[in-house]
C-alpha positions, 0 to 999 in steps of 0.5 A, a space after each residue: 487520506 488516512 484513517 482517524 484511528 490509525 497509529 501513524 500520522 501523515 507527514 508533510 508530504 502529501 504522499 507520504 506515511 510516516 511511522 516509526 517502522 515505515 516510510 510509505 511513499 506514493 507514486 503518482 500513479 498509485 495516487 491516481 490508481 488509489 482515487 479511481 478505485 478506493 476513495 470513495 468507497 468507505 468499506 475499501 478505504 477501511 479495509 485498506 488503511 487497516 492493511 496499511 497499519 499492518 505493513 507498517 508494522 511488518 510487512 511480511 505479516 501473513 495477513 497481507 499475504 505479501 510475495 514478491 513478483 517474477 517476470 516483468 515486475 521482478 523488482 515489485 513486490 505485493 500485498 493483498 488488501 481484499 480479496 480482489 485488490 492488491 498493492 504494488 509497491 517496491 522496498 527503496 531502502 530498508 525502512 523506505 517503501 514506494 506504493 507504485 499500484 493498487 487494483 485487481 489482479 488483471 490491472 496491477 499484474 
């Protein structure tokens, strides 16, 4: 899944993304969500790794345009991949963090 120019490197773990700064994990239904809408889609699989090169790095960086989320999703926070696209995740610990979505605005909110 990850891109051959990115700086971090796949663990074992089938869902997880290993960095020196942050741990990303993926949920179940993020990897389903992930298979749906982003690969197979060379463009959006590009555009999408380089963010997640970005959140690992900081992931507050204005690039992302990271907020957290109000109402029912009070514990999520998101990112923008693309225009359209975001990804919900939640911070687990201070260098731990779970992708929960990914998708346009109206499927991920």
């Amino acid at each position: 899944m990850a891109s051959s120019n990115s700086a971090a490197t796949l663990t074992g773990c089938a869902r997880c993304w290993k960095t020196d700064l942050v741990e990303i994990a993926f949920s179940s239904s993020f990897r389903r969500a992930f298979r749906k809408l982003v690969k197979g889609n060379p463009s959006l699989e590009e555009v999408f790794w380089a963010k997640v090169e970005i959140f690992v790095e900081d992931p507050y960086d204005g690039r992302l345009r990271t907020h957290k989320l109000s109402g029912k999703l009070h514990d999520l926070w998101s990112f923008s991949v693309s225009y359209d696209i975001r990804v919900v995740f939640s911070f687990v610990e201070g260098d731990r963090a779970i992708f929960e979505d990914v998708g346009d605005h109206d499927t991920v909110y």
